[in-house]
N, C-alpha and C positions, 0 to 999 in steps of 0.2 A: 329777749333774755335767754333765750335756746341760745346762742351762738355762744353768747358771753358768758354762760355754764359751762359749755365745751372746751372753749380756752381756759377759763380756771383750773378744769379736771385736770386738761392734756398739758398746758403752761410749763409747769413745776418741771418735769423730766430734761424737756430740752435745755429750760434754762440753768437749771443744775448742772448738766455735760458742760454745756458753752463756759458756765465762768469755774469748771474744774480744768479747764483748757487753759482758759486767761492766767486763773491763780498759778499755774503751772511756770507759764512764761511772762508774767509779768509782776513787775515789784509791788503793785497795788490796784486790787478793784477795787472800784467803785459803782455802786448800782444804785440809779435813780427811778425812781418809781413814784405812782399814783397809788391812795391807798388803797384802791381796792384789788390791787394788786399787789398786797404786803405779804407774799409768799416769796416774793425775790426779796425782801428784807430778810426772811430767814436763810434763804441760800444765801446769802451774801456774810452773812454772819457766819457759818458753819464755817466760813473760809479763812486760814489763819492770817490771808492781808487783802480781808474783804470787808465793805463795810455800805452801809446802802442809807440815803437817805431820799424822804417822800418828799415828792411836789405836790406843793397846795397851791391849789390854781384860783381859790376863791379869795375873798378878802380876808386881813387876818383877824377882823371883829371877828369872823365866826368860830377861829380857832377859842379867842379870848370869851366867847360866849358860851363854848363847849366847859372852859377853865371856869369858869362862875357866871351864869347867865344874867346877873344883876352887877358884872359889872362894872367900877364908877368909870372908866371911859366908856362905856355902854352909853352905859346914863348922859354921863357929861356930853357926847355929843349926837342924843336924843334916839338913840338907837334900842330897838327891841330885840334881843336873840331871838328867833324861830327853829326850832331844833329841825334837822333835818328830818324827821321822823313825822313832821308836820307839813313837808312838801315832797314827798316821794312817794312814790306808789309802797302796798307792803312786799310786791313781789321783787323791787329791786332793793327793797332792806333787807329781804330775808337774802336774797344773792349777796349783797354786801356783807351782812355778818358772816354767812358760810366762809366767803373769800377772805374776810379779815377777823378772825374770833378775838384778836387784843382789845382793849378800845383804849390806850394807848393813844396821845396825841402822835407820836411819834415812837412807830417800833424800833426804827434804826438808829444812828449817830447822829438824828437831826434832822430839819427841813429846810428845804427852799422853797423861799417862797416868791410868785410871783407879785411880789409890792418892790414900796421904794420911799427912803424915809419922807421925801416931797409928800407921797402920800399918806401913807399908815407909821407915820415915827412911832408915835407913843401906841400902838400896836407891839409895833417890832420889838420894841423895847419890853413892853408886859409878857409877852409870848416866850421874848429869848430871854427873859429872866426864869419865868417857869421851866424854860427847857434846859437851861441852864444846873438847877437845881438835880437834876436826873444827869448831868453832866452833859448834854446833849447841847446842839447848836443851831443858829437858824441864819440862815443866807437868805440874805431878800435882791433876788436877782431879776427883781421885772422891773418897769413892765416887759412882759414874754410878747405881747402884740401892742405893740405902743402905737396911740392914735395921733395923728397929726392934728399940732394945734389950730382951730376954727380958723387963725387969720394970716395961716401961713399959703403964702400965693403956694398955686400948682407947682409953675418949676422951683420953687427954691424947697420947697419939701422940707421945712423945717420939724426938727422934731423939740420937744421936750428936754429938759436936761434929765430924767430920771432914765 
């Protein structure tokens, strides 16, 4: 956790310079981030054709469990939220809230998410209607590490359609 304080601290400056560089010569950033790292979502804001959106690398149950922990696709397919705050140490919660004080599903213009409607549809659907509401968007751009299917021989490497 020492390292990952240090980069929080020291973070913000550089990446502030680099995208007052970008914004300068380019017609639009874009800054993608994890959120515990939602201080590049305010640089990216401050900037008049900046805009940053978080990747969520988990499933999108947890987001929709963050939205109402009871639910009914929760329920409907027998799923229990578990807050994060029920599986992380307290010392990377208290790093987490320093680094992120909104709690905000989404501080920037939206999420990508690593799903795919094969997988989490009625996810995607529940999430980017809530995100929607705040005007915000959700890209479901995974899977980001896609697992080869159990009966695809070695050399043909078959993948998935997602």
């Amino acid at each position: 956790m020492p390292m990952f304080n240090a980069y929080i601290a020291g973070a913000r400056a550089p990446l502030a310079a680099l995208l007052d560089t970008l914004s300068g010569s380019c017609r639009r950033v874009v800054v993608v981030h994890d959120r515990i790292n939602a201080f590049a979502s305010e640089e990216a804001a401050r900037l008049p054709n900046g805009e940053a959106f978080g990747l969520h690398c988990l499933a999108l149950s947890m987001l929709v469990g963050r939205m109402d922990a009871s639910h009914r696709l929760l329920r409907g397919n027998g799923l229990v939220f578990t807050p994060v705050e029920h599986c992380a140490t307290k010392e990377f919660l208290e790093c987490a809230n320093r680094a992120r004080p909104s709690k905000q599903i989404s501080p920037g213009a939206g999420i990508l998410a690593n799903t795919c409607r094969a997988l989490e549809g009625d996810f995607i659907d529940a999430v980017a209607g809530h995100l929607a509401a705040d005007g915000k968007k959700l890209f479901a751009v995974g899977p980001l590490n896609p697992l080869l299917h159990a009966s695809a021989s070695e050399q043909r490497k078959q993948r998935h359609e997602c």
